[in-house]
KEFIPA-877089 format. One record per residue: residue in three letters; y, x, z of N, C-alpha, C in turn. Coordinates in steps of 0.02 Angstrom, whole numbers, plus 50000, padded with zeros to 5 digits. Each point is the difference from the previous one (the first is absolute). Layout:
<sites>
ALAYXZYXZYXZ ...
</sites>
This chain:
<sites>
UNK530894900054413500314999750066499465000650054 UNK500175003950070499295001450030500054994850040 UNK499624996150023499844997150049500365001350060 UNK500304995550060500395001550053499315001150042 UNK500395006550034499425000150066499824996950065 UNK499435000350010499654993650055500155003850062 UNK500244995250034500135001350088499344999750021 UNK499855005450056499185000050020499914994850051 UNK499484998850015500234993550060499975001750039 UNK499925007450031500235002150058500744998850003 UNK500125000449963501084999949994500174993949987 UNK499724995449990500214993249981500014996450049 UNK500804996650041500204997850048499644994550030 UNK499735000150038499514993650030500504993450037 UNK499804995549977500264991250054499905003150055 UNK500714997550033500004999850091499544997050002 UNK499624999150058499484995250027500324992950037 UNK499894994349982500384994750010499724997350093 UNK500665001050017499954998250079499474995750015 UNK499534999750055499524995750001500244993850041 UNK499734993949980500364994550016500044997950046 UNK499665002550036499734998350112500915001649991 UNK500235008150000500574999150033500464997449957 UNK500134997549955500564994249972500004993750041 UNK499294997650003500134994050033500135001250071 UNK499655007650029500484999150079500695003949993 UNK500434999749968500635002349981500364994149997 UNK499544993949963500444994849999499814994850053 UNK499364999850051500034998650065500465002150026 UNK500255006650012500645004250041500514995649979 UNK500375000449936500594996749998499974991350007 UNK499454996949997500094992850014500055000250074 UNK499865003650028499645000850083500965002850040 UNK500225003749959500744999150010500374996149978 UNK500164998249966500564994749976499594994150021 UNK499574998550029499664994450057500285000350099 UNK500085009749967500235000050087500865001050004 UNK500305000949932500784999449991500244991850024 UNK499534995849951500284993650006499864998250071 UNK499464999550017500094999950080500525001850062 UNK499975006349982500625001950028500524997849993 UNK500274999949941500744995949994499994992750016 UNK499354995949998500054992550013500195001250084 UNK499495003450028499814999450066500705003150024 UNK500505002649994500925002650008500364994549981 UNK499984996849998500494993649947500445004449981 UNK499775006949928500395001649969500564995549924 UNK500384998550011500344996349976500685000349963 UNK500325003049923500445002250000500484993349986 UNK499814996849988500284991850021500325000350058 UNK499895000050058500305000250048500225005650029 UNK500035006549978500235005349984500735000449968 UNK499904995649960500624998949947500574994150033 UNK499684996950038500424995450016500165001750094 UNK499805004850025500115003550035500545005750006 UNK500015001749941500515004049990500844999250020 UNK500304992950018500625000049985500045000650101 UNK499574996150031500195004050056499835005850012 UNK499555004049976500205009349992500575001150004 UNK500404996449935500555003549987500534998250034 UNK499954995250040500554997050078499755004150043 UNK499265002649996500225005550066500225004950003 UNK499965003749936500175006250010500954999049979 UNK500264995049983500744995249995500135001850067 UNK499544999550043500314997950067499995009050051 UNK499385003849955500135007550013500635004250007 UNK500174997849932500475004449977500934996250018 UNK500445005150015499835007750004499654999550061 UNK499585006550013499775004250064500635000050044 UNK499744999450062500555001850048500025008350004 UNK500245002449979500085006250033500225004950067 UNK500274994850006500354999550105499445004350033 UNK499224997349984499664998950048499585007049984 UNK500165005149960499815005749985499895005450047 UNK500374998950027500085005950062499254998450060 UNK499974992549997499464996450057499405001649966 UNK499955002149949499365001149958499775007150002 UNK500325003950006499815008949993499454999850070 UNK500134998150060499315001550046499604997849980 UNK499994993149987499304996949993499585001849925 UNK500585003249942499525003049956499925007050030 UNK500205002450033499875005150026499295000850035 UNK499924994250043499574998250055499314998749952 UNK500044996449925499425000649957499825005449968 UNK500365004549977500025008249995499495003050047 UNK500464998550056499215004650081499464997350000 UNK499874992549989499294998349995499655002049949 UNK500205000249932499695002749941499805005050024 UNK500485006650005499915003950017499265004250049 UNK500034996850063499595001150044499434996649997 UNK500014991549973499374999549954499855003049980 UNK499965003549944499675002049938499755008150028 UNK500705003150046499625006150045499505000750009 UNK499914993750076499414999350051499464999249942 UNK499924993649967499624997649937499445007649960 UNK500725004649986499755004149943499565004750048 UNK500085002450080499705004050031499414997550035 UNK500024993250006499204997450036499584996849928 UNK500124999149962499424996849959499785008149960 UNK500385006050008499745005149983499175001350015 UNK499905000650054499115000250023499904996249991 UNK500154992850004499554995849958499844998449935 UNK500675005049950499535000649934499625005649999 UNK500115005050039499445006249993499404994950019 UNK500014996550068499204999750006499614994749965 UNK500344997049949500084992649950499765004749928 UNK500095005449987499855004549940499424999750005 UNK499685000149922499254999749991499905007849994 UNK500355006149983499895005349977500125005250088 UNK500574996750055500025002250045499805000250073 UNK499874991950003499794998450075499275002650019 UNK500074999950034499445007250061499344996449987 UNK500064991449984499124996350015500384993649954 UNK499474997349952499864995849967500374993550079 UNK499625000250029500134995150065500684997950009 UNK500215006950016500954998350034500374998349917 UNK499744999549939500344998149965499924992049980 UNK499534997850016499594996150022500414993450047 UNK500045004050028500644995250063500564996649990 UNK500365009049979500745000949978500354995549968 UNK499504998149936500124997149933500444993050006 UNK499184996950056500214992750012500704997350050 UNK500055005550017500554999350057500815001749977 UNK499935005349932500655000749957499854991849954 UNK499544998049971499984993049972500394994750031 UNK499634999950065500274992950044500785000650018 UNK500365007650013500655002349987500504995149959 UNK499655002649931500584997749954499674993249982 UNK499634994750021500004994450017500554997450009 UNK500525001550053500244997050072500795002649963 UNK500394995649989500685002049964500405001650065 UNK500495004649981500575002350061500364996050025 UNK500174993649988500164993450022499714997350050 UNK499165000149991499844998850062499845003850048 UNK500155005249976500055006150057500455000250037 UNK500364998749981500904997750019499944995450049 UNK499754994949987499804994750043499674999950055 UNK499455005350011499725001250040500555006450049 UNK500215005349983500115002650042500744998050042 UNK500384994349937500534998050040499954994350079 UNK499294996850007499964998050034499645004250052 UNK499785005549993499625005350058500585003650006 UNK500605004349975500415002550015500634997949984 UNK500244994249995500644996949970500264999049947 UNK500634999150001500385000549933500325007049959 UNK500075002249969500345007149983499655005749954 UNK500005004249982499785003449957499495003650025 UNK499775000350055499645004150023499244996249984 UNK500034993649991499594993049978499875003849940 UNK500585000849950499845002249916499675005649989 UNK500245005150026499605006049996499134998550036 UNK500054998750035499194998750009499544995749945 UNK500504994949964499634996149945499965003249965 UNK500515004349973500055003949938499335004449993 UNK500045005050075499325005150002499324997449983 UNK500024993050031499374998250012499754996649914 UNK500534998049984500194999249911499785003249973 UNK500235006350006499815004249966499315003949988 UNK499735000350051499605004950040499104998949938 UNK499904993749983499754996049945500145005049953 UNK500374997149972500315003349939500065006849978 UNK500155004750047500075007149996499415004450015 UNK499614995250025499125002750034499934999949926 UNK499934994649980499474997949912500255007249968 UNK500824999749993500385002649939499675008450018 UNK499855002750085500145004449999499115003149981 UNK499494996950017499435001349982499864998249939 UNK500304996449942499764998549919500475007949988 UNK500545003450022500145004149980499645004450002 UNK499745003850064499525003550030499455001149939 UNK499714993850001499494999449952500035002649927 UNK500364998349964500165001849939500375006250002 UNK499915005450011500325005849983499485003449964 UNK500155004449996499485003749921499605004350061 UNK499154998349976499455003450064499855007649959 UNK500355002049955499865010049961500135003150079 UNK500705000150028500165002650070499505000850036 UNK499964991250035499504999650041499315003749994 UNK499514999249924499615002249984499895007850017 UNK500655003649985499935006749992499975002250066 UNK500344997150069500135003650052499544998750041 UNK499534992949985499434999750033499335004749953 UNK500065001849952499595004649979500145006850023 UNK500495002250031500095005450044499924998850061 UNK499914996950030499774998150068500314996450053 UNK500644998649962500574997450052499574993250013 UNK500374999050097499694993549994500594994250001 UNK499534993150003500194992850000500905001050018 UNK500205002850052500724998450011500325005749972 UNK499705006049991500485003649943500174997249941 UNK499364998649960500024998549937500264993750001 UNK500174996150053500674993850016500685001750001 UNK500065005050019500725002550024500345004849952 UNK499635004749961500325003249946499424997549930 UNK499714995749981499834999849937500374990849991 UNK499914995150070500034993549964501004999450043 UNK499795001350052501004997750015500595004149958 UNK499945004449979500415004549953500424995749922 UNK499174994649993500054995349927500544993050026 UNK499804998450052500004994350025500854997750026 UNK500015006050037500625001050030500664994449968 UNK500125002349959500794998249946499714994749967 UNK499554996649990499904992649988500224994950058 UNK499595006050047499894994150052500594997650042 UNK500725008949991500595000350030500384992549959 UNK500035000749917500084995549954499944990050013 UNK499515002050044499754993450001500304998550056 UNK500245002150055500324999350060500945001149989 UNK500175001949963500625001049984500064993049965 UNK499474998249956500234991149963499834995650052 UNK499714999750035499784995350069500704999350039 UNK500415006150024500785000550024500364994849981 UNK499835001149925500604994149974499644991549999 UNK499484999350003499664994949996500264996850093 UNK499885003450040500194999050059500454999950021 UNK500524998849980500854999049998499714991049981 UNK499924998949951499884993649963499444997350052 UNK499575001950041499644995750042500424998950050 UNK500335006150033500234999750056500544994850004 UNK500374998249929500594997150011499604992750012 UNK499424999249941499634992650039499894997650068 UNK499675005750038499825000750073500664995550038 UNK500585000149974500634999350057500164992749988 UNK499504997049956499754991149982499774998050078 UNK499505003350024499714997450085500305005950039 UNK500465002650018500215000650046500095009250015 UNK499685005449937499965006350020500355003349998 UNK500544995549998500695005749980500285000849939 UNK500475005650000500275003149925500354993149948 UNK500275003249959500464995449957499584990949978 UNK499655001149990499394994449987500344993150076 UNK500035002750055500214993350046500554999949987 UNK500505003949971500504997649984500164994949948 UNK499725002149946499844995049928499654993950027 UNK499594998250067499714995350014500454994250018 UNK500275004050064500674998750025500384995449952 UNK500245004549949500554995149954499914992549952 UNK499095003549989499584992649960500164992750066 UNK499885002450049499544995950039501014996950023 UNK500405004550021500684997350008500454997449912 UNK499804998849964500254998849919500755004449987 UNK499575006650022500635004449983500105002849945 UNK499944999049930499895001949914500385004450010 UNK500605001450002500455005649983499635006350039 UNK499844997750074499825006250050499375000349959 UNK499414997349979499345001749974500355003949922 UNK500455001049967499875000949946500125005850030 UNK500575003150040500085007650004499325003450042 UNK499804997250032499295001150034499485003449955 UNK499894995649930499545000349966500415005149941 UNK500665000750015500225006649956499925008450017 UNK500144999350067499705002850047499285004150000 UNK499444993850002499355003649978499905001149951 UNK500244997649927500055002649931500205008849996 UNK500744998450041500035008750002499705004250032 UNK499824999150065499465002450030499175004549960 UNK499704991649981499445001749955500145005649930 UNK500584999649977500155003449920500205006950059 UNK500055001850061500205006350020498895003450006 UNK499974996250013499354999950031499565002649927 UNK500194996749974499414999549921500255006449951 UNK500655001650015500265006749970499765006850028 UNK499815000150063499975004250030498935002350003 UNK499864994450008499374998850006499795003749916 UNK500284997649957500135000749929500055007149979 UNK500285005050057500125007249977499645003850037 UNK499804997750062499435001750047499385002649952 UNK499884995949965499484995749983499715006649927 UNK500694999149987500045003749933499835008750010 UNK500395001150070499965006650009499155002950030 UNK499864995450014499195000750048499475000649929 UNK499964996249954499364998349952500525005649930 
</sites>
């Protein structure tokens, strides 16, 4: 019988190399270093399903005391969801057309000087700092009560947010384009305008079409202090112990938002 033949040791499968132990033990620094900052967190919440659980039966007397919805009061509801509709709306407009130059000049691949991006940055940061609530707050006492309060929070809400979203877009588009049209000679704002906005465009439309619907859901908060739209109405009914009027209120923005999230949803689909 011949002998079986020898695998050469070029071909003979070599041991993985066994992870070196620096990063095991900082792998398991990481997870003690979280579940150190979990328990914290939940102590420091008096998260509690104990009283969660025994909380529950007045839940269920309030929403006892919801139902049914008045429906009467349906007809009194179409302006004022109406009235959160126009603020979304013209938020997210104004929003999507002024933080535009400020993500061009916030782009690492587009702005004219290291400097003005420099600026930009910290000033879209300190933005989305500052929640639309208290934006709300501020302009309802410089210009009153009413929606015209919301839409200014909303923009100024936004303006953060859509700077970042619109220059990380900017940034990441594929530089073959860019590369090629500045190797033909085009300059800095050509090779902006037909190699990087062309990519950018339908993300960035994308990202402003889901903001729409997100701003329905702020705006209706906003009408908590005073900006108007369906939101002071729902305030209205908490603050008068009107359950039946709050449940149709809050049925109201349910349908609203599911019109909002469908639409946003096919927008969305048709653009990417």
């Amino acid at each position: 019988m011949s002998a079986p033949p020898t695998v050469p040791a070029a071909a003979a499968p070599r041991a993985l190399p066994l992870a070196p132990r620096r990063f095991t033990a900082l792998r398991t620094v990481f997870i003690v270093c979280g579940v150190a900052v979990l328990v914290w967190a939940f102590t420091g919440t008096g998260f509690s399903p104990v009283e969660l659980a025994e909380g529950l039966p007045n839940l269920f007397d309030l929403i006892g005391r919801m139902l049914p919805p008045d429906i009467t009061i349906f007809p009194s509801l179409i302006e004022p969801a109406l009235e959160t509709v126009r603020m979304a709306i013209v938020g997210t407009a104004c929003a999507a057309v002024v933080s535009l130059p400020l993500g061009f000049l916030a782009a690492r691949n587009v702005t004219p000087h290291p400097a003005v991006r420099a600026v930009i940055r910290p000033i879209l940061n300190a933005l989305r700092t500052i929640p639309e609530l208290i934006f709300a707050l501020l302009f309802v006492a410089a210009v009153g009560l009413g929606p015209f309060a919301g839409v200014m929070a909303l923009i100024l809400g936004n303006l953060g947010f859509l700077g970042k979203i619109y220059s990380e877009t900017l940034e990441s588009v594929d530089p073959r384009p860019v590369d090629a049209l500045s190797g033909l000679g085009a300059t800095r704002a050509q090779t902006a305008w037909y190699a990087v906005v062309p990519q950018a465009v339908p993300i960035m439309a994308s990202f402003v079409i889901y903001l729409l619907e997100i701003n329905f859901r702020a705006a209706t908060i906003l009408g908590v202090v005073g900006a108007g739209g369906i939101g002071f109405e729902l305030t209205a009914a908490i603050r008068l112990f009107q359950y039946q009027n709050m449940a149709m209120i809050l049925i109201t923005i349910g349908v609203c938002v599911a019109f909002f999230d469908f639409i946003s949803a096919y927008l969305r689909k048709r653009l990417l």
